[in-house]
VEXDREN-2710 file (C-alpha; in Angstrom, 1 decimal):
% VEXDREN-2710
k/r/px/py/pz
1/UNK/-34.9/170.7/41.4
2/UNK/-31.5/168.6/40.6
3/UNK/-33.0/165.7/42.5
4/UNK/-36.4/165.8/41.1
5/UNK/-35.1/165.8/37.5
6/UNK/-32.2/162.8/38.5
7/UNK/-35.5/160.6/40.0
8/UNK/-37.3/161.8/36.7
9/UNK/-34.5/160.3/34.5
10/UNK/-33.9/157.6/36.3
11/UNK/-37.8/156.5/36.3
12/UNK/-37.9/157.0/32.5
13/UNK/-34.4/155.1/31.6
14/UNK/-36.0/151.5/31.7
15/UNK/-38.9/153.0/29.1
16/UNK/-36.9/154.5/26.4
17/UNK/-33.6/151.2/27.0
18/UNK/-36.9/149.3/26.0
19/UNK/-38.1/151.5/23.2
20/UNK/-35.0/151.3/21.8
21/UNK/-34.8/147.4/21.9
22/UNK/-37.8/147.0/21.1
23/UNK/-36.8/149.1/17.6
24/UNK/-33.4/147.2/17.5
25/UNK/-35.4/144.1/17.3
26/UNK/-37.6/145.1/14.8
27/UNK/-35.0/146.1/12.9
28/UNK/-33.2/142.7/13.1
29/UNK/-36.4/140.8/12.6
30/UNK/-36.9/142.9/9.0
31/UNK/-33.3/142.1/8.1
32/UNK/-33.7/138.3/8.8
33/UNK/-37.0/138.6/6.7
34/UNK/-34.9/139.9/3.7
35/UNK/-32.1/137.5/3.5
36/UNK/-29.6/140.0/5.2
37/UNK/-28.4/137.0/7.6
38/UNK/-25.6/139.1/9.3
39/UNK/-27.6/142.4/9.7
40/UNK/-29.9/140.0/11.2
41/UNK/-27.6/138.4/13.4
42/UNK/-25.7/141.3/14.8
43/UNK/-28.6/142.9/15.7
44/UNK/-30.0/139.8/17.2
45/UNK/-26.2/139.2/19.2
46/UNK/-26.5/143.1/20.0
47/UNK/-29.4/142.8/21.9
48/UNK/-28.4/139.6/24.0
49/UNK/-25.3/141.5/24.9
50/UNK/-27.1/143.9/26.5
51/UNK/-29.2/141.6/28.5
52/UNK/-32.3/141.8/26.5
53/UNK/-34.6/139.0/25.3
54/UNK/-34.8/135.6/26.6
55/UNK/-35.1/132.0/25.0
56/UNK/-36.9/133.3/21.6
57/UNK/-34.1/135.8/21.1
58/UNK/-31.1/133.3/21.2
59/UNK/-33.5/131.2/18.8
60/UNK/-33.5/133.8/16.7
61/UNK/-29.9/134.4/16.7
62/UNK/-29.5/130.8/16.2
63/UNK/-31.4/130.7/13.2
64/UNK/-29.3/133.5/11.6
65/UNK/-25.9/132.0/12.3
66/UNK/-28.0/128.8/10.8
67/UNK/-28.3/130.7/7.7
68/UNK/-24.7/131.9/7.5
69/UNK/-23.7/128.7/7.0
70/UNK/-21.7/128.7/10.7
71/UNK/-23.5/125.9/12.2
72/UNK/-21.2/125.5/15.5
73/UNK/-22.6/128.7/16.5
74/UNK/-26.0/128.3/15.3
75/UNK/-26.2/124.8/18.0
76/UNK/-24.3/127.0/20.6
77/UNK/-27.5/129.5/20.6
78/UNK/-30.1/126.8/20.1
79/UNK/-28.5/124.8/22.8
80/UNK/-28.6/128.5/25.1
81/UNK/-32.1/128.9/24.1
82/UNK/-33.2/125.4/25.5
83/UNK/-30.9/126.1/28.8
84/UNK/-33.5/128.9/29.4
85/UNK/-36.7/127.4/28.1
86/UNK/-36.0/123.5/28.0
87/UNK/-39.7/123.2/26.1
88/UNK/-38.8/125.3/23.4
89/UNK/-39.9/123.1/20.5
90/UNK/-38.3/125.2/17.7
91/UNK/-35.3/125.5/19.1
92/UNK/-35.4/121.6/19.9
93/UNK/-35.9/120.9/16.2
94/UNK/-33.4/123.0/14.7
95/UNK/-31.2/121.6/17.5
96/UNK/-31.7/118.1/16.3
97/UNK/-31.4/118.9/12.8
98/UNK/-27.6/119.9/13.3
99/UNK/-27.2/117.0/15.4
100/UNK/-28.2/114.8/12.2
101/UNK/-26.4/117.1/10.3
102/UNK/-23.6/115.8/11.9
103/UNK/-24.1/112.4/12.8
104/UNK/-23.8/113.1/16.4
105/UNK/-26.4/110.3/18.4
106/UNK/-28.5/111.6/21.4
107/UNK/-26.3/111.6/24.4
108/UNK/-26.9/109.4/27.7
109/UNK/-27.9/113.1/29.3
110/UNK/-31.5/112.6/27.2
111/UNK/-32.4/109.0/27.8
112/UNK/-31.5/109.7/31.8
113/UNK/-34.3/112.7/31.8
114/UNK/-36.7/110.7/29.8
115/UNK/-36.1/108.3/32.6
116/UNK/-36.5/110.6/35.5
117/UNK/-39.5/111.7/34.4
118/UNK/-41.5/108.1/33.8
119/UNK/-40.1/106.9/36.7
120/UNK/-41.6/110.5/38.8
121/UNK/-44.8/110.1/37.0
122/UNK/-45.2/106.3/37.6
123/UNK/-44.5/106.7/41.4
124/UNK/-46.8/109.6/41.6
125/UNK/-49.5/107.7/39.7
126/UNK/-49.1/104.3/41.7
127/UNK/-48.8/105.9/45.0
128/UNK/-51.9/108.1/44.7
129/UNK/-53.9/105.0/43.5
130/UNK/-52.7/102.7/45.9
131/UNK/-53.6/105.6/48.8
132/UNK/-56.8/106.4/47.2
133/UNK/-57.6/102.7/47.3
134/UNK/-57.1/102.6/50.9
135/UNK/-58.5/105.3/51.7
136/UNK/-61.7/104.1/50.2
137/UNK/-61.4/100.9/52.1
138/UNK/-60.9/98.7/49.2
139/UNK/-57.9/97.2/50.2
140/UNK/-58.1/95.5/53.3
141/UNK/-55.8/92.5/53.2
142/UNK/-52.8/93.5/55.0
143/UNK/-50.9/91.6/53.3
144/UNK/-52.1/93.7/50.1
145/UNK/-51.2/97.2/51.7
146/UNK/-47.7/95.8/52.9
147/UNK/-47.1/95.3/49.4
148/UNK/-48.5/98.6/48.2
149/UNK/-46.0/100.8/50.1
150/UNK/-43.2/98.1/49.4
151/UNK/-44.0/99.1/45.9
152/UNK/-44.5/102.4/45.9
153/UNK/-41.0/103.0/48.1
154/UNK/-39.1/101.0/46.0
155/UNK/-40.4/103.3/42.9
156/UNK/-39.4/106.2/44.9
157/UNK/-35.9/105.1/45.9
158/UNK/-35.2/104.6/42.5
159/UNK/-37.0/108.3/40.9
160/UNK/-34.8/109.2/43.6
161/UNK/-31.5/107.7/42.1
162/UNK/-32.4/108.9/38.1
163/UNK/-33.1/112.4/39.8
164/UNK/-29.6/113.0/41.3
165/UNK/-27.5/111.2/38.1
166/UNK/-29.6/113.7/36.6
167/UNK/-28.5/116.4/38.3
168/UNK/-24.9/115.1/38.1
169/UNK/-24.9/115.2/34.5
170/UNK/-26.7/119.2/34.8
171/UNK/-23.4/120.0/36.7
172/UNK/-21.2/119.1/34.3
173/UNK/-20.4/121.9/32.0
174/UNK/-20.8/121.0/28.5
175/UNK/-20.0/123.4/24.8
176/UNK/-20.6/123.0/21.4
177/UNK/-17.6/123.4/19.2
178/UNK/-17.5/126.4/16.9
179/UNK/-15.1/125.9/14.4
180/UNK/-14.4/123.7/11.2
181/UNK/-12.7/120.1/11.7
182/UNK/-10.6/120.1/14.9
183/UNK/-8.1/118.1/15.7
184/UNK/-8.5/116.7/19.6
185/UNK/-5.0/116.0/20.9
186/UNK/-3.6/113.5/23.5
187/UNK/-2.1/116.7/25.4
188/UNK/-2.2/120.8/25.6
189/UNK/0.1/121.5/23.3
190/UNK/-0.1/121.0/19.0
191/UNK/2.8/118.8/19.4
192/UNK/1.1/116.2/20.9
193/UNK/-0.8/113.2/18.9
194/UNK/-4.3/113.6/17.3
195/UNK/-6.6/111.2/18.9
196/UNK/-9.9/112.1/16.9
197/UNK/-11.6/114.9/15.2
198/UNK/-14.4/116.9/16.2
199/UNK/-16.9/118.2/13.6
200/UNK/-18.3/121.9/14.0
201/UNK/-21.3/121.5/16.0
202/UNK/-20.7/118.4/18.4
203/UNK/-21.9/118.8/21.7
204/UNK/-18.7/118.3/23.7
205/UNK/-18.1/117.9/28.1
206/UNK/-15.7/120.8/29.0
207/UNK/-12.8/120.2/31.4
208/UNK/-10.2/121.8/32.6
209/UNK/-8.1/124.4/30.6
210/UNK/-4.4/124.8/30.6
211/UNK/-2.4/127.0/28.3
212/UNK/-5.2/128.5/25.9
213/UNK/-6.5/124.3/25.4
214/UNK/-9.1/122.8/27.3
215/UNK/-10.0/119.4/27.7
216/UNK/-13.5/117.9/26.1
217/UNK/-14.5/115.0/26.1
218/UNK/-17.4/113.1/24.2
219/UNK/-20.3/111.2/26.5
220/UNK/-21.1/108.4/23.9
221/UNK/-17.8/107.5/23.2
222/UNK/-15.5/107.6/26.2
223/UNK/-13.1/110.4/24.3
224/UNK/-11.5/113.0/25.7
225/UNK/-8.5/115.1/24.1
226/UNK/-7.3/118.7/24.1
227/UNK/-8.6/121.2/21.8
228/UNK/-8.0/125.7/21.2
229/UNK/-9.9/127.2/23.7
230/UNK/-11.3/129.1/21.0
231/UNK/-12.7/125.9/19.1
232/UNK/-15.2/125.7/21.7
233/UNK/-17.9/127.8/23.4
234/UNK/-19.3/126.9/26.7
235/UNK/-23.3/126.5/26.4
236/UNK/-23.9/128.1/29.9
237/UNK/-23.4/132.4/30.3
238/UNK/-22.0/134.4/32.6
239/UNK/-25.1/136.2/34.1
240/UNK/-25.0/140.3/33.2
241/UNK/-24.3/142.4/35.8
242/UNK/-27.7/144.2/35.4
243/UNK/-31.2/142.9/33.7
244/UNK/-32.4/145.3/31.8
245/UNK/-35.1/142.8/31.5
246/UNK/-37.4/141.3/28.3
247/UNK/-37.7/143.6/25.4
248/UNK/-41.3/145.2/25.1
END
């Protein structure tokens, strides 16, 4: 009888953790729709905690930070949204807004994936023509199909080149930083030089960290300096220990 009721709970925990999500979100959602920002917000942050919700849910918690006025964060959770759903459009926009907010200009990272993805499609399209072509006999000039694969490897070779400084640049773990006008220093320690300042919201490479400061650095200009640790927020999560799964 003890086992049969443990299975019975166990079977019937996932239902009611997502009944109550599913009422925590609502909640949150109705507190965002009446201008109560941080009800909205720590419900939202609540939720994500507990390993609920995916890229709409950060979005969401974006757009109440947004409101707060704490627009470090607010990038921070667009940015996380678009880590799990790179076409979210919405969370794109309100991405880019901040980034003209604060006259931060695309970084190399965008104009490399634009790339990569040309350069993918316009092998794919030329070599599929070409082959089509010679499969239906229309090129028969030798000469003419050298030159077709000549083209179509050297299109490969370099897709293939964009595609791994692409996934260079994915390795490299990048934050946003989270707090008001910081001071990037020459070394780890506040007795060292300011180099430059960072506004709240810049999109910053992350380093190493020594001492409660780590090391960013800026892609567009060649920067790097120390910063708090707690001036910046690393864009990639630790994964839960469980998944309690999407909220129904």
């Amino acid at each position: 009888m003890k086992r049969c009721l443990f299975a019975l709970l166990c079977a019937t925990a996932p239902v009611l953790g997502a009944a109550e999500a599913a009422e925590d979100l609502r909640r949150a959602d109705a507190a965002y729709a009446v201008g109560d920002f941080e009800a909205a917000r720590a419900g939202y942050a609540s939720l994500i905690d507990a390993g609920r919700g995916g890229a709409d849910l950060r979005y969401n918690l974006g757009n109440a930070l947004y409101r707060l006025g704490q627009i470090g964060p607010a990038r921070l959770w667009y940015e996380r949204a678009l880590l799990l759903s790179p076409r979210h459009e919405d969370a794109r926009h309100n991405r880019d807004l901040i980034r003209r907010q604060i006259g931060e200009s695309a970084p190399p990272g965008d104009f490399v994936l634009t790339l990569v993805n040309v350069l993918w499609t316009g092998t794919a399209v030329f070599g599929l023509g070409f082959f089509g072509l010679l499969l239906a006999g229309l090129f028969r000039s030798g000469e003419l199909v050298w030159w077709g694969r000549w083209v179509t490897g050297v299109l490969y070779a370099i897709a293939l080149a964009a595609s791994l400084a692409a996934d260079r640049q994915a390795a490299q773990p990048v934050g946003v930083v989270v707090a008001q006008r910081v001071e990037a220093r020459a070394g780890p320690s506040a007795q060292e030089q300011v180099g430059f300042l960072l506004p709240e919201g810049q999109k910053v490479a992350l380093f190493e960290t020594i001492n409660g400061w780590t090391q960013v650095g800026l892609a567009d200009k060649s920067l790097k300096g120390w910063v708090p640790v707690q001036t910046v927020s690393s864009i990639r999560q630790r994964p839960h220990r469980h998944k309690p799964g999407p909220i129904e």
